[in-house]
TIVO-769787 format. One record per residue (C-alpha): x, y, z; residue in one letter; residue number from 1. Coordinates in nm, 4 decimals. Layout:
% TIVO-769787
+----------+----------+----------+-------+------+
:     east :    north :       up : kolba : zami :
+----------+----------+----------+-------+------+
:        X :        Y :        Z :     A :  NUM :
...
+----------+----------+----------+-------+------+
//
This chain:
% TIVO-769787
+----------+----------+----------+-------+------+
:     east :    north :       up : kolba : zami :
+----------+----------+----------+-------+------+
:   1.8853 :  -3.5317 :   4.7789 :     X :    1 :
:   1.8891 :  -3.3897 :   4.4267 :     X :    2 :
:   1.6391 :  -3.4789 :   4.1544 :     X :    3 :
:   1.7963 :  -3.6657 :   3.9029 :     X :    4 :
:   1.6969 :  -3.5563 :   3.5289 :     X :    5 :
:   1.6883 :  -3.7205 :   3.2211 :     X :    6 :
:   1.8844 :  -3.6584 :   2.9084 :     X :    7 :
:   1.5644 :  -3.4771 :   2.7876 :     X :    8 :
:   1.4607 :  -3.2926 :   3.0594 :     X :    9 :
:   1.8531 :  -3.2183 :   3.1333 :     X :   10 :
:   1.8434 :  -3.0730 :   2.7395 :     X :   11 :
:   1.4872 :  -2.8973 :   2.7863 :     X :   12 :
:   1.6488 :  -2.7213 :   3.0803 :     X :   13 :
:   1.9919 :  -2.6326 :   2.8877 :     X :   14 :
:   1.8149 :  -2.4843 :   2.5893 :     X :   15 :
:   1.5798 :  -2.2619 :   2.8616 :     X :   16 :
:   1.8501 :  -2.1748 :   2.9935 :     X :   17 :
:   2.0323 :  -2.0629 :   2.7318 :     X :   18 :
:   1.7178 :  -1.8737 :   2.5262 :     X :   19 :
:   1.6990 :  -1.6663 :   2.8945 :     X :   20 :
:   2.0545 :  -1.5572 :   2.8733 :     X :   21 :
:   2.0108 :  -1.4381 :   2.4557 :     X :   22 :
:   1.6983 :  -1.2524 :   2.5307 :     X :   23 :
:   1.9040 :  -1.1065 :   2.8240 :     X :   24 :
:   2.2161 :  -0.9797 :   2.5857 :     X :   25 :
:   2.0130 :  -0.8627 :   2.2935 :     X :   26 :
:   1.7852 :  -0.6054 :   2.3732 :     X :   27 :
:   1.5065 :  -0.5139 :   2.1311 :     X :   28 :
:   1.6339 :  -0.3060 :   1.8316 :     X :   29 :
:   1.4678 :   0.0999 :   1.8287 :     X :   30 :
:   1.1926 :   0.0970 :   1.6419 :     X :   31 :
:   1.2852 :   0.2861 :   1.2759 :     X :   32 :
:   1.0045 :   0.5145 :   1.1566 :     X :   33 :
:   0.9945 :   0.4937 :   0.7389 :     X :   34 :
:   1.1260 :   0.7996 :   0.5931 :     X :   35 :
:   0.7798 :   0.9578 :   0.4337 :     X :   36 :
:   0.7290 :   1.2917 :   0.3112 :     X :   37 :
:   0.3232 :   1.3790 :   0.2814 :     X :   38 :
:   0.4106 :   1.6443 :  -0.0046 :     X :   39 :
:   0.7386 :   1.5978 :  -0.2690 :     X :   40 :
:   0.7637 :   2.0018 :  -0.3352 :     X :   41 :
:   0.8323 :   2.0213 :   0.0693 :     X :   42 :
:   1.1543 :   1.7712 :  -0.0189 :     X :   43 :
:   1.2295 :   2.0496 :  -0.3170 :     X :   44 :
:   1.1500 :   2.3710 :  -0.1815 :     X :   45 :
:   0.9455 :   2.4042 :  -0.5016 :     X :   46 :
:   0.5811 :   2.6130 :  -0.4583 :     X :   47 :
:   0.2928 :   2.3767 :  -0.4392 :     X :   48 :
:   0.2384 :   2.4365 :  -0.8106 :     X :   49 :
:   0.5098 :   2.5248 :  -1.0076 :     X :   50 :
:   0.5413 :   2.2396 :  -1.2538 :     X :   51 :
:   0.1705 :   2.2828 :  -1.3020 :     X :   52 :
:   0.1617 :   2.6215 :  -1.3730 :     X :   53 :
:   0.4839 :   2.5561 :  -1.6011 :     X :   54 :
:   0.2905 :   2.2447 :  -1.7773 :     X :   55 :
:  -0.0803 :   2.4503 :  -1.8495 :     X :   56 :
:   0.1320 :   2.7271 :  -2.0010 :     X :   57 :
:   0.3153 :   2.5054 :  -2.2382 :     X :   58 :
:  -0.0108 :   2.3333 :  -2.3514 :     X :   59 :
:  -0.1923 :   2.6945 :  -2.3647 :     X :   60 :
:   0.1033 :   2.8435 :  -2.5939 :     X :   61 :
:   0.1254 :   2.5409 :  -2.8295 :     X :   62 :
:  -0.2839 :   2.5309 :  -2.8497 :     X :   63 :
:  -0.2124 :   2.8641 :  -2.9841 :     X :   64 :
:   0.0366 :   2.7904 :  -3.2063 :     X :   65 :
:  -0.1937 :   2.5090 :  -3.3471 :     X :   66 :
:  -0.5051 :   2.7251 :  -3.3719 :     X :   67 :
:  -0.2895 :   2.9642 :  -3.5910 :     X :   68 :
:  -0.1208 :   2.7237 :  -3.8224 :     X :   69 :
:  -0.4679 :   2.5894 :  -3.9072 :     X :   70 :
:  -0.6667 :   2.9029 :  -3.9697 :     X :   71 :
:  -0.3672 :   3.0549 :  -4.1538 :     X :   72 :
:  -0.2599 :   2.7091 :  -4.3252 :     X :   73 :
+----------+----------+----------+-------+------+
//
């Protein structure tokens, strides 16, 4: 003879049920790996040191500049 269930044990069952069937449809999404790039000149195709070198050779030539305009000012 079947065990007879209660209304909570009847919805406890349901709801079991039912969570066992969604894991069952919905596998688990790919993992994503974060886009990340260890050097930004790589993303570029810049040299290493480019802005660098363009940067120390703007502060060289206006140090000169300066250095003139106050010994000849």
């Amino acid at each position: 003879m079947p065990k007879k269930l209660g209304l909570e044990e009847s919805l406890r069952q349901l709801a079991r049920a039912r969570r066992v069937k969604a894991n069952r449809d919905h596998p688990e999404p790919p993992k994503i790996k974060p886009a990340h790039r260890s050097d930004v000149n790589e993303e570029f195709g810049e040299p290493p040191f480019a802005n660098t070198a363009l940067c120390i050779g703007i502060l060289i030539a206006l140090a000169l500049i300066d250095w003139f305009a106050v010994r000849y000012l």
